[in-house]
N, C-alpha and C positions, 0 to 999 in steps of 0.2 A: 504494500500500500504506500503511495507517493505522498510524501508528508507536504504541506502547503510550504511555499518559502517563507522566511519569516520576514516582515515586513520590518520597513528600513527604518529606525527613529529617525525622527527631523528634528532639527532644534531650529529655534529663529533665533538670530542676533540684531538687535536693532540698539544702530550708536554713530553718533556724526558724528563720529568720527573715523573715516576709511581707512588708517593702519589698525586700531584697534578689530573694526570688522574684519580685514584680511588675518589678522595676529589670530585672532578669536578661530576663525574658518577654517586658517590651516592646520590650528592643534585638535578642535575637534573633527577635521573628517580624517584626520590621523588615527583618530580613534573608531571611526566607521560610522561616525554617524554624518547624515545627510541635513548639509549647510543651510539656510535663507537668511541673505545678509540685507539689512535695509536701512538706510541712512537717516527716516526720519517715523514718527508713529502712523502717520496717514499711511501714509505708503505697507507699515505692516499690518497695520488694521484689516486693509483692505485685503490683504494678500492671507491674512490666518482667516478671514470670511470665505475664503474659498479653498483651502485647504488646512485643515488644522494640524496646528507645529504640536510636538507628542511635550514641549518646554521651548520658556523662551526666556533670550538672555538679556536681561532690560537696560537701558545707561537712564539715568534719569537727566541729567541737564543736556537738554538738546530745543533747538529754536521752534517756535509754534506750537508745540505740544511737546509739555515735558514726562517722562517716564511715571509722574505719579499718573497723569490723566490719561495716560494712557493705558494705563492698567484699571484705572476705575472703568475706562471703558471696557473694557476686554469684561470684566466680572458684573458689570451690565449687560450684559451679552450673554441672551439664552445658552448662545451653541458654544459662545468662548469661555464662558467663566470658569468649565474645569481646568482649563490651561494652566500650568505651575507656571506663576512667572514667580523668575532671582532676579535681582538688582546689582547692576554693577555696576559700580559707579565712584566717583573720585570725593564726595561725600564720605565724612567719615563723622559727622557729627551724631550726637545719640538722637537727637530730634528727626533726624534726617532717616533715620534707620527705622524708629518708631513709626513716621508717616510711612515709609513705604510697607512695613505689616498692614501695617491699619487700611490701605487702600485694597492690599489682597494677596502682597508679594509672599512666597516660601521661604523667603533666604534674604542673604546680602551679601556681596563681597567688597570689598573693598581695594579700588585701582590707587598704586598699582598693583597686579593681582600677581599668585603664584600657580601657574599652569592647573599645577597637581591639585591644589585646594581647589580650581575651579571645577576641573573632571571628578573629585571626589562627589561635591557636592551635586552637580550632577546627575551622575546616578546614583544618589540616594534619592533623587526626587523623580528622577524616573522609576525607580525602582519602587519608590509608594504608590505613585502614577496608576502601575503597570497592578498593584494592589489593588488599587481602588478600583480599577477599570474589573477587575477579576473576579470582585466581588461585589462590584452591582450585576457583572452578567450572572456569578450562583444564586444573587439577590432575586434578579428579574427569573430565571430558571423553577429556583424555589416557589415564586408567587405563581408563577403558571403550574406548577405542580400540584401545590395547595390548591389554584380555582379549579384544575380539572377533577381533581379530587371530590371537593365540593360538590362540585356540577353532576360527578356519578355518583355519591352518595343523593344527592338533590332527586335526582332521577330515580335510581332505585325506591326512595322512600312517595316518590307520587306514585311510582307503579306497585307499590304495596298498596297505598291508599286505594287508588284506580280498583285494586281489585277487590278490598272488600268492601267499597261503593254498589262494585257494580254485584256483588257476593245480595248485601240488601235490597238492592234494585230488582234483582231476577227474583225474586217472593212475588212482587205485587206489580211490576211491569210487565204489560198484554205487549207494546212495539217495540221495543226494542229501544236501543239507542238513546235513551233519556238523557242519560247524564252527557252525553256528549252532544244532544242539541243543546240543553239547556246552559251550558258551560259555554257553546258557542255565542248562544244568542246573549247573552251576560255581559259577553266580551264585547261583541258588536255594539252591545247600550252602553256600556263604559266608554269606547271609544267615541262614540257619537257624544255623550255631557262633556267629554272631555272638552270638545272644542267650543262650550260654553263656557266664559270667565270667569262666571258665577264658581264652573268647579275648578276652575286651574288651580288652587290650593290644595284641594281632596285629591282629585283622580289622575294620577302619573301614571309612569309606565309600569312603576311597582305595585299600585294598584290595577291596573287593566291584568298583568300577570298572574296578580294572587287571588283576583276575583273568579278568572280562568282555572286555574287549580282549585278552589276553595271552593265553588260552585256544587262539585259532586259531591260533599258533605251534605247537604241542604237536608236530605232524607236517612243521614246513616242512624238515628234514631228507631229507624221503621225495625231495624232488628230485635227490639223488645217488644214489639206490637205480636201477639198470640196469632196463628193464621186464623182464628175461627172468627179475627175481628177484621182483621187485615185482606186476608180472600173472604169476605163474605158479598156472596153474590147480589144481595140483599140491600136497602136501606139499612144502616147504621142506627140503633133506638139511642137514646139521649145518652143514657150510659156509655154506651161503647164508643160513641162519639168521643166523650169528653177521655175516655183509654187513647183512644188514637190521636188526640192533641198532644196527648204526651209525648208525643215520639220526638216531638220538639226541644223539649227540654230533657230527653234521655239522650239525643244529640248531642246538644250543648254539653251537658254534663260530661259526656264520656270525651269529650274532646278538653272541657277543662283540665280533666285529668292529666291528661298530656302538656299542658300550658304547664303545670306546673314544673316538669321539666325544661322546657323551652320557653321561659316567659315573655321573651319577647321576639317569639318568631309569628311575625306578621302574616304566612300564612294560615296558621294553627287560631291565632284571632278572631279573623276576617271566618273562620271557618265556625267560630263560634259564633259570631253574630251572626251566620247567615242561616246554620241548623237553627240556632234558636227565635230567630223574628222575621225570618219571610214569609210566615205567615201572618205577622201582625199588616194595619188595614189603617193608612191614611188619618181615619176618621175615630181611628182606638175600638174597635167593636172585632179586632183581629186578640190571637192566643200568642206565648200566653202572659205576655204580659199588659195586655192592651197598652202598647204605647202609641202615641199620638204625633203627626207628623215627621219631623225632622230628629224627632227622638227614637224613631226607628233609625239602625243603622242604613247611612246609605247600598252597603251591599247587599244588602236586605232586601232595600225595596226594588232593586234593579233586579235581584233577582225573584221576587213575588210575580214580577210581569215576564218574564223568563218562564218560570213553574206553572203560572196558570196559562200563556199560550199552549205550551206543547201538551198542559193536559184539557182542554179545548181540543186541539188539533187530532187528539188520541182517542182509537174506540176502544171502549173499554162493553164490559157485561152489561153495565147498566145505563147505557149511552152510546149513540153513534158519533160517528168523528161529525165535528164541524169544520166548515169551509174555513180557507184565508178568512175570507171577505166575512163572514160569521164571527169568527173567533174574535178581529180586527172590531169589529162593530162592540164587542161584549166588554172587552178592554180596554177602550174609547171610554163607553157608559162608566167607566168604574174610574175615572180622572177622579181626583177630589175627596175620594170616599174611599174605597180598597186600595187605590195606587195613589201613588207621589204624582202628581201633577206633571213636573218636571221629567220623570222617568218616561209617563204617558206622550208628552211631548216630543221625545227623543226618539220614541218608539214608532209614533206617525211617520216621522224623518225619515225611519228605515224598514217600515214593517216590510215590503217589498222585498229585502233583503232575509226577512225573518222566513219570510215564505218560499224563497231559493234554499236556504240551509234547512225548513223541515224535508222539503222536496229531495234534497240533496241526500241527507243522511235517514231518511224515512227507510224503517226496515225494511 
């Protein structure tokens, strides 16, 4: 295997004065390293903007810009400021040493210089250089390891969720595909308030994401509901009704639990306010905690109009499917009163679309 050549350090030297720059040039490409000599700071400013020197060897008194200002520039300078600049210079006063740290310098030597103490120092500052460069790339390496990491644990753990969602769903879903319209259609109304101002605070892209995941929670309650309540082909009598409200807060519950490991993972939340109040109702006459407008969580009520489309759209034993254009009219009537106003609103915007994704993903 052909190993890559090893790239050429460059150093810059910048000093008006031209024996010093040729003195300087000759001892270090002696050493093998590759010269840029320049007589004034414009001139190397402009030249390490297009090439960056791996160190550079600074004089500070020189005419129009002197070596301090030229180094603040450099360290104002996104792509320059790692640059190690030493100072070399005929300055030997303690003031003069101080400002030039203070601006951004590694070093200082003091002209006239001795060869050896310059090449020392040197490479000890390339040699930190070559450190630091070494260890923001295991830096950068490790972050990417840690997020891909993340991102398969992230995954695995929705596709656990995914499955015993969809584990509760197959009990009492006749079509199929529930959670995955209703996640869809969630996301579509998220997206669509988003580009109201009203929500630009609430609804980002970490919400549009977690309302998407967090969506299929909505029913995992239904797995304490007894089939004899849950499939009954039947009207529901008052009693059994008020069993099957529960499912809402044996949801919630069973996902707090988990919160308390995680307290502040944002999807495990949002997963709780939405098993427990997307069935609560604009107007407070919803379970179970009758809450009253805006005091319903918003993923709640975006997804309340999500759950009641696709179960509208859906034939079940004791109902036929309703139409788009049916289900649209039923969801409309209910602005004000069962749904957010606002959500309703969003929904007009896009029902068109709501009706491609039942279509699309219709068992």
């Amino acid at each position: 295997m052909n190993k890559e050549p090893e790239k050429i350090t460059t150093i810059m030297v910048v000093d008006d004065i031209p024996a010093n720059l040729k003195l300087l040039q000759i001892m270090l490409q002696a050493k093998g390293y590759q010269v840029l000599t320049f007589p004034n700071g414009k001139m190397a400013l402009n030249a390490a903007a297009k090439n960056l020197p791996d160190l550079i060897l600074l004089d500070i008194n020189m005419p129009e810009m002197d070596g301090f200002e030229v180094c603040e520039r450099l360290k104002a300078d996104e792509a320059l400021k790692e640059i190690p600049v030493l100072f070399i210079s005929a300055l030997s006063e303690t003031a003069d040493k101080v400002k030039a740290f203070s601006v951004g310098g590694v070093d200082y030597v003091t002209k006239p210089f001795q060869f050896d103490e310059v090449h020392a120092r040197v490479e000890t500052h390339l040699h930190l250089r070559r450190l630091q460069l070494e260890l923001k790339r295991y830096n950068l390496h490790l972050e990417e390891l840690v997020k891909e990491k993340v991102q398969e644990i992230s995954a695995s753990q929705l596709a656990t969720i995914h499955a015993v969602t969809k584990l509760a769903e197959s009990r009492d879903d006749e079509t199929g595909h529930h959670i995955e319209r209703t996640q869809t259609f969630s996301m579509a109304l998220a997206e669509k308030m988003r580009k109201n101002p009203r929500y630009a605070g609430s609804i980002n892209d970490s919400f549009v994401e977690n309302i998407y995941n967090a969506s299929p929670l909505h029913d995992i309650g239904k797995v304490g509901i007894s089939d004899n309540i849950l499939l009954k082909p039947g009207k529901l009598t008052p009693d059994e009704l008020e069993v099957m409200k529960t499912h809402a807060m044996i949801g919630a519950n069973t996902l707090i639990a988990a919160r308390h490991k995680y307290p502040k993972n944002a999807f495990i939340n949002m997963g709780i306010a939405i098993a427990r109040s997307h069935h609560e109702k604009w107007d407070g006459s919803g379970y179970p905690d009758g809450l009253v407008s805006e005091d319903i969580p918003l993923s709640a009520r975006i997804m309340a109009v999500s759950d009641v489309y696709d179960a509208l759209r859906a034939k079940r034993h004791y109902k036929t499917a309703f139409t788009h254009e049916k289900s649209c009219e039923i969801i409309m009537e209910g602005a004000g009163q069962h749904f957010d106003p606002a959500v309703i609103h969003a929904f007009t915007a896009i029902e068109a679309e709501f009706a491609d994704i039942h279509n699309r993903m219709d068992a």
